[in-house]
TILUM-798593 format. One record per residue (C-alpha): x, y, z. Coordinates in steps of 0.2 Angstrom, whole numbers, plus 2048, in hexadecimal, padded with zeros to 3 digits. Layout:
BEGIN
XYZ/...
% end
This chain:
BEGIN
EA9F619F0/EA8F6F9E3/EBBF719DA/EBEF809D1/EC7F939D3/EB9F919E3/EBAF829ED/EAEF7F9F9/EADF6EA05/E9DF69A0B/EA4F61A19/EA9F73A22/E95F77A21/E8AF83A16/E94F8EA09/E92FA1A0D/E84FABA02/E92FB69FA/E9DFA69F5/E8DF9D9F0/E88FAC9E2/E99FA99DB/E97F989D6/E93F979C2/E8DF8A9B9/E9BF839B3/E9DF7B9C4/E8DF729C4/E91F6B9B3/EA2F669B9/E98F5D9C8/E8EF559BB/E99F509AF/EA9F4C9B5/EA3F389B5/EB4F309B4/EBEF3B9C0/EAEF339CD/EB1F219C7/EC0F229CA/EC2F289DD/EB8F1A9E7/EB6F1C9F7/EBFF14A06/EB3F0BA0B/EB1F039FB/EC4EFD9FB/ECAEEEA03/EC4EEFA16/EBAEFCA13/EACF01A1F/E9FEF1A1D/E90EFCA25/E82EFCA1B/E7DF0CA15/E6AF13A15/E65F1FA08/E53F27A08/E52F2C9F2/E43F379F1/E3DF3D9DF/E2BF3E9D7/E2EF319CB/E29F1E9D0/E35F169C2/E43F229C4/E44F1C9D7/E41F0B9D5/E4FF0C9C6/E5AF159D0/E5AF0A9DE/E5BEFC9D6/E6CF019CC/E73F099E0/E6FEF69E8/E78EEF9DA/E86EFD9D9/E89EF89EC/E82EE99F8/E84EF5A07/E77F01A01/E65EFDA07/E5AF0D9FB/E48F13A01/E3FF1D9F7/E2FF2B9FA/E27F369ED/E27F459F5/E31F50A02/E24F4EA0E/E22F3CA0C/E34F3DA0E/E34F47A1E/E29F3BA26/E32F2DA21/E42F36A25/E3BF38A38/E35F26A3A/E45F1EA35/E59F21A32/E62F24A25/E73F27A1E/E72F32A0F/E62F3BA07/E64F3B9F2/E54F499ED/E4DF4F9DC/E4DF629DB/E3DF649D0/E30F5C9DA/E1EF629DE/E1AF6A9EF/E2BF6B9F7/E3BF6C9EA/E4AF649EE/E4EF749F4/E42F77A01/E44F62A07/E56F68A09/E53F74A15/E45F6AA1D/E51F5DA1F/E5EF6AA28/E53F6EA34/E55F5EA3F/E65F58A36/E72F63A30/E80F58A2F/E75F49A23/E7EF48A13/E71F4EA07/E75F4B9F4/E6AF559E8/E67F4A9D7/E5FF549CB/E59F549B8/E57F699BB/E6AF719BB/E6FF839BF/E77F909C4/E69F949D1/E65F859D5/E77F819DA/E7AF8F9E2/E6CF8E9EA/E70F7A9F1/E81F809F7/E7AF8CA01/E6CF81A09/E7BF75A0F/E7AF69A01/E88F5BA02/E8AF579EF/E80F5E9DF/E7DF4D9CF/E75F529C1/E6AF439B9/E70F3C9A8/E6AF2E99D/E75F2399E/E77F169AE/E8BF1A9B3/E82F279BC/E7EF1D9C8/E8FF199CA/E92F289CE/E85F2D9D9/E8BF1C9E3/E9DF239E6/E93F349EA/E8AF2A9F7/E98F209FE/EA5F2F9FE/E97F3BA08/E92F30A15/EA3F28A18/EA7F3CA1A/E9AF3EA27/E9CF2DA31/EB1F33A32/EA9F44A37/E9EF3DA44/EAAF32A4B/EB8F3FA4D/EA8F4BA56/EA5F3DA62/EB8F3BA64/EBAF4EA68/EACF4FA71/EB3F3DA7D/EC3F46A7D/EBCF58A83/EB1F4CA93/EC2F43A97/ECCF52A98/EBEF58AA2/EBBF4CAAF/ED0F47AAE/ED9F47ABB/EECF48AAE/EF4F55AA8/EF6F53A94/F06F5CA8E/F0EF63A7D/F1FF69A7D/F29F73A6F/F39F6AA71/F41F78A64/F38F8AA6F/F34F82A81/F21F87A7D/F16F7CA88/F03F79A85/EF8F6FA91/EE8F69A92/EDEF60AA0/EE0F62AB3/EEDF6DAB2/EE6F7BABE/EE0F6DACB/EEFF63ACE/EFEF72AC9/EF3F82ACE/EF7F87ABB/EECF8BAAF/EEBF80AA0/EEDF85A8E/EFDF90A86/F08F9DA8A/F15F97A95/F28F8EA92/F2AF7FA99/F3AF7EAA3/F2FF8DAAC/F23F83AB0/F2EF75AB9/F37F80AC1/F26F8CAC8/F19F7BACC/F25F6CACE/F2FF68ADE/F40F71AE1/F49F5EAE3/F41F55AD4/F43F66AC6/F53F60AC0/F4DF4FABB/F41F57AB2/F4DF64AAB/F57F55AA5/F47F49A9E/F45F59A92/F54F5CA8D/F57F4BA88/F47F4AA7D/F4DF5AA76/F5CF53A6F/F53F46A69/F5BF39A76/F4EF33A7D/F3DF2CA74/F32F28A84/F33F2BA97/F2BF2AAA8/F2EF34AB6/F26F36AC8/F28F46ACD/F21F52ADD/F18F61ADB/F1CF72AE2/F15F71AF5/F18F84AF5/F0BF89AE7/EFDF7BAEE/EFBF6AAF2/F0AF5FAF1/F04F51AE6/F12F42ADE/F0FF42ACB/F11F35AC0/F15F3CAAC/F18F34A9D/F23F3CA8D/F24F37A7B/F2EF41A6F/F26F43A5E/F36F43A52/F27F44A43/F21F59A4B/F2FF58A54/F25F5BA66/F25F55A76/F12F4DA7C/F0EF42A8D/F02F42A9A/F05F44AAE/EFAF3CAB8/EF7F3EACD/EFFF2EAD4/F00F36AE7/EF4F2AAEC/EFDF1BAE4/F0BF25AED/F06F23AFC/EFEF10AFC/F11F0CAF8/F18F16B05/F0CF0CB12/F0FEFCB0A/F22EFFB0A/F21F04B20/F16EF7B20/F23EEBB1A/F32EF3B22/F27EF0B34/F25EDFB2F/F35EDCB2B/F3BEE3B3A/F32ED9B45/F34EC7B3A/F48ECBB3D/F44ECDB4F/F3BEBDB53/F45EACB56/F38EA2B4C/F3DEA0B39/F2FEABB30/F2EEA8B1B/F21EA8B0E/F21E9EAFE/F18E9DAEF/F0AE8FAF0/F15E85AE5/F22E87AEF/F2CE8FADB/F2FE9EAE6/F34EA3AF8/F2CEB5AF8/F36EBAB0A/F3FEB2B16/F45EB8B28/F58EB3B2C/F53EA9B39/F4AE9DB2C/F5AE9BB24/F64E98B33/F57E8DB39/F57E84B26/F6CE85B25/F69E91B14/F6DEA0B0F/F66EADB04/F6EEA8AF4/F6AE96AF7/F58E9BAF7/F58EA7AE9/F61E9CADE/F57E8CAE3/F46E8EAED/F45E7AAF1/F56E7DAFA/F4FE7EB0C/F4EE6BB08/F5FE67B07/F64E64B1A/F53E5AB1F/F58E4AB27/F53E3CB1A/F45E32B25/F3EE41B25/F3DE47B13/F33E3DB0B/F25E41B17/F26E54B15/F27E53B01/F16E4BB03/F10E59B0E/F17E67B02/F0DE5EAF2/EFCE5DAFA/EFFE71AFE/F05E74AEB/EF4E6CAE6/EECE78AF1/EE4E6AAFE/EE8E78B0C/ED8E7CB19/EE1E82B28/EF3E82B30/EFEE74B2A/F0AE70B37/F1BE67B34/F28E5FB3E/F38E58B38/F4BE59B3A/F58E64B30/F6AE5AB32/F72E6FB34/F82E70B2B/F87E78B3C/F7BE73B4A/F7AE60B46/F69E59B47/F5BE65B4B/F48E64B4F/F3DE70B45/F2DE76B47/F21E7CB39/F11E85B35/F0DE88B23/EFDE92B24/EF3E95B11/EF0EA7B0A/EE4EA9B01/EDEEB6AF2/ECDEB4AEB/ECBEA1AF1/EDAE9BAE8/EEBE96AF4/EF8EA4AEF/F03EA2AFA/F09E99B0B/F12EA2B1A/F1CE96B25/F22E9AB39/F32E8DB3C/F36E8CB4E/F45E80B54/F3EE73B5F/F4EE6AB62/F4DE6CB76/F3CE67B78/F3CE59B6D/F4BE54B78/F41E55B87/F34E4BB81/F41E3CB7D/F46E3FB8F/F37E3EB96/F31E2FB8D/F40E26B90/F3CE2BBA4/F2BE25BA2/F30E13B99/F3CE13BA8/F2DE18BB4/F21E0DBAF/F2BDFFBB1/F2DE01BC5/F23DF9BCF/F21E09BDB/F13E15BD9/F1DE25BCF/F11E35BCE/F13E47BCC/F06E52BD2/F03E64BD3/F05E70BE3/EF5E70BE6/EF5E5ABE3/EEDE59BD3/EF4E49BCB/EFBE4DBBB/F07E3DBB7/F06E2ABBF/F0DE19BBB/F02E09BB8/F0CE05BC7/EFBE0DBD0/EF1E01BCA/EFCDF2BD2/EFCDFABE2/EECE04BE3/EE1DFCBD6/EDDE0CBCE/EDFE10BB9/EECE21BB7/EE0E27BAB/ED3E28BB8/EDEE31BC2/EE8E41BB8/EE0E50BBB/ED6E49BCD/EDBE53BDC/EE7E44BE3/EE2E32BE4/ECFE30BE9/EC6E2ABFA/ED5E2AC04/ED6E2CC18/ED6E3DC1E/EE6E3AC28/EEBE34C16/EE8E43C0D/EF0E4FC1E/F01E43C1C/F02E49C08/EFDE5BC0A/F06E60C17/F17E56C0E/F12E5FBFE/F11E6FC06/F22E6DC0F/F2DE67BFD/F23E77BF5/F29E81C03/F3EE79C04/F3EE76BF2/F4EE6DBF7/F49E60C03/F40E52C01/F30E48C0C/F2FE36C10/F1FE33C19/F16E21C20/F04E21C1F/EF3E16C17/EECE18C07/EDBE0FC02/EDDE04BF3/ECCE05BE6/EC5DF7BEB/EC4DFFBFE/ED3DF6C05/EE1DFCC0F/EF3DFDC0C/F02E03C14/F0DE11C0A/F1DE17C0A/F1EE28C00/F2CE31BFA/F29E44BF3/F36E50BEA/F34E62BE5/F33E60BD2/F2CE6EBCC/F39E78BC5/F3FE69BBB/F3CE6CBA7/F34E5ABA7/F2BE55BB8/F24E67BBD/F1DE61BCC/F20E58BDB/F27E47BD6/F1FE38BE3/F24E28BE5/F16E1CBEF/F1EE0ABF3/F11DFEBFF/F18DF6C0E/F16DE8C19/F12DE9C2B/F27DDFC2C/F2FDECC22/F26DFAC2D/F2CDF3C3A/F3EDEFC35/F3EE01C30/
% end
């Protein structure tokens, strides 16, 4: 930078003509000679965490040991710089095309092209390359001159070797300039594509006028155009919904008394001036300016997936209080009960807050022989040994209902192969279970007589008999459930039973005693006596209840 009653900074581009005449050579000896003020202003990047990018410089200058010096006493100035050297400007512009380079460094007096006219050259294809002209030749014209070309920084050559001290903080201080100025152009340039392809509105409020600026997709999501000139309680109160405008209103006003550092709102806008879209906006207040500044974002569509996900739950819920079956879901290891239906706790004989507090508190009325057993089944699901369905069965001693049967299904949810969660379906079993005690104590009892006891069917399939059978008839009662009657029997036989069965189907309430001959499996003949009842409506039995009992030709007779 030139400093003086005219200051010019190359880093704002090519000084105008008229300026450049202006300049006197008092300025180029201050450049040149002011040694100590440049020693003593290092660069940032040669402070303590500075930038450790190495720095390419292309030193061009018709004198062999003048460049080799030079780059010599640069490299040992500073490790980052890596000095090629060419003869002339056209040797330097071929080299200049081939490879990349940070900074040029140029004599002024050289045969062919002057440092001038290699400046220019240069300028053509890269007119922001920090150029620094390091001449023996100094004056008025020739600065002049190289300030209006676009010359970064002006060194005349001196004798002694802190010149090279100084051209290195020359060096550093221009590119560190123009890597800074790159960046933020790269940065402006990102900035300008995002608001360009956003989908937010970027806000700036005077908290002190009301004046709001905007930038982004201000005219697509608000119908408004972005920019300046409008207040900004005016703009709530034309583009954002009639019902959410005072929230607004108030969010401002707090930030403008300095109340508020940081808020987020979700907010409508104006269905009457286009498309009604949920918004989402964030405010910080800039006590520093002061000035309001956030961003608001389309959320409609987030908007809506909660809406759904929130019916969706409210049907689910609905119908999970509807149903008797005990509907929960719990973490998958078991730290959490994510939901539970009400008929899960009554089932369990917990409430809500026994839950909440504890989730291992649906434990805490399971009968004791049964405990042990279901703890087992719980830690092979917390260690995610879970394929399909798990089913339980076990008994809760209710602090209310005394001993009850439950029922359980634990099925495995899964997110990306790993076991998140487990949903259970409880269902009180304590009435089937009791008639399956009944029943088995009917069948110890059964077994034990020395009658034939079956129940068949309406249509005479065998579905139960004794091992009574196979004293009397020789056959096994495996062999027999699920045959259509007993097997090879006497056509008068098989008239006696169907026409009994059909008359205990038809009077539900009477019961058939009929004499015939049944054929044992070994082909013999028997006499029978056989007793059927209408069973079918019978919770247990469901079916025609028979009892067979032989007879001797005496007993038929006495009878």
């Amino acid at each position: 930078m030139l400093h003086g009653p005219h200051q010019w900074d190359p880093s704002t581009g090519p000084l105008d003509a008229e300026l450049a005449a202006t300049i006197t050579i008092e300025h180029a000896e201050l450049l040149a000679t002011n040694e100590e003020r440049a020693i003593e202003m290092p660069s940032q990047s040669s402070l303590p965490g500075g930038s450790p990018e190495p720095i390419h410089i292309l030193h061009v200058d018709d004198e062999p040991d003048f460049t080799d010096l030079a780059a010599t006493y640069l490299q040992r100035e500073d490790d980052r710089f890596s000095v090629h050297t060419e003869l002339s400007a056209s040797d330097g512009l071929d080299r200049l095309a081939d490879d990349r380079f940070d900074c040029i460094i140029s004599d002024y007096d050289m045969p062919g092209r002057d440092g001038i006219e290699f400046l220019e050259a240069v300028r053509d294809d890269h007119p922001d390359l920090p150029f620094i002209l390091f001449t023996g030749r100094g004056s008025e014209e020739v600065a002049s001159e190289a300030i209006s070309t676009g010359v970064t920084d002006y060194l005349q050559k001196d004798s002694g070797t802190e010149q090279y001290a100084i051209l290195r903080n020359r060096v550093v201080n221009a590119v560190d300039r123009h890597r800074v100025d790159r960046e933020s152009q790269r940065m402006r340039e990102r900035m300008e594509l995002a608001l360009e392809v956003t989908d937010s509105v970027i806000f700036e409020v005077d908290p002190d006028t009301g004046d709001l600026r905007s930038q982004g997709a201000m005219g697509e999501v608000f119908d408004e155009p972005s920019g300046d000139g409008t207040k900004g309680a005016d703009f709530v109160e034309r583009a954002v919904h009639p019902e959410d405008r005072d929230r607004l209103h108030e969010l401002f006003g707090r930030m403008q008394r300095g109340e508020s550092e940081y808020d987020v709102i979700d907010y409508r806008t104006n269905p009457a001036v286009g498309r009604q879209r949920w918004m989402r906006g964030h405010a910080y207040y800039e006590a520093s300016e002061p000035r309001i500044v956030g961003f608001a974002t389309d959320v409609t569509e987030q908007k809506t997936r909660e809406r759904q996900l929130r019916e969706l739950n409210e049907r689910f819920e609905h119908l999970a209080e509807a149903v008797p079956q005990g509907l929960f879901i719990v973490a998958a290891d078991y730290s959490e009960v994510l939901y539970v239906n009400s008929a899960a706790k009554e089932l369990y004989g917990i409430d809500g807050e026994d839950i909440a507090a504890d989730p291992s508190s649906w434990q805490r009325h399971v009968h004791p022989e049964d405990l042990d057993r279901l703890r087992a089944d719980v830690e092979t699901q917390r260690a995610g040994n879970v394929e399909g369905p798990q089913h339980q069965e076990f008994r809760i001693q209710h602090p209310e209902r005394g001993t009850r049967w439950l029922n359980v299904d634990m099925y495995p949810i899964r997110e990306d192969d790993e076991l998140e969660r487990l949903a259970g379906v409880a269902t009180d079993v304590t009435e089937r279970r009791e008639r399956e005690m009944e029943l088995m104590r009917y069948e110890r009892m059964v077994e034990d007589l020395r009658d034939v006891v079956a129940i068949l069917a309406p249509d005479g399939t065998v579905r139960y008999v004794n091992h009574a059978v196979g004293r009397t008839l020789g056959y096994e009662p495996e062999a027999l459930i699920g045959e259509g009657g007993f097997p090879d029997q006497p056509q008068a036989t098989v008239d006696d039973l169907s026409a009994a069965i059909h008359d205990v189907v038809d009077q539900p309430s009477e019961s058939r005693t009929i004499r015939t001959e049944m054929r044992r499996n070994d082909g013999s003949v028997c006499r029978v006596e056989a007793a059927l009842r209408n069973r079918i409506d019978d919770d247990t039995l469901q079916g025609i209840l028979v009892s067979i009992r032989e007879i001797s030709e005496r007993n038929e007779s006495q009878a």
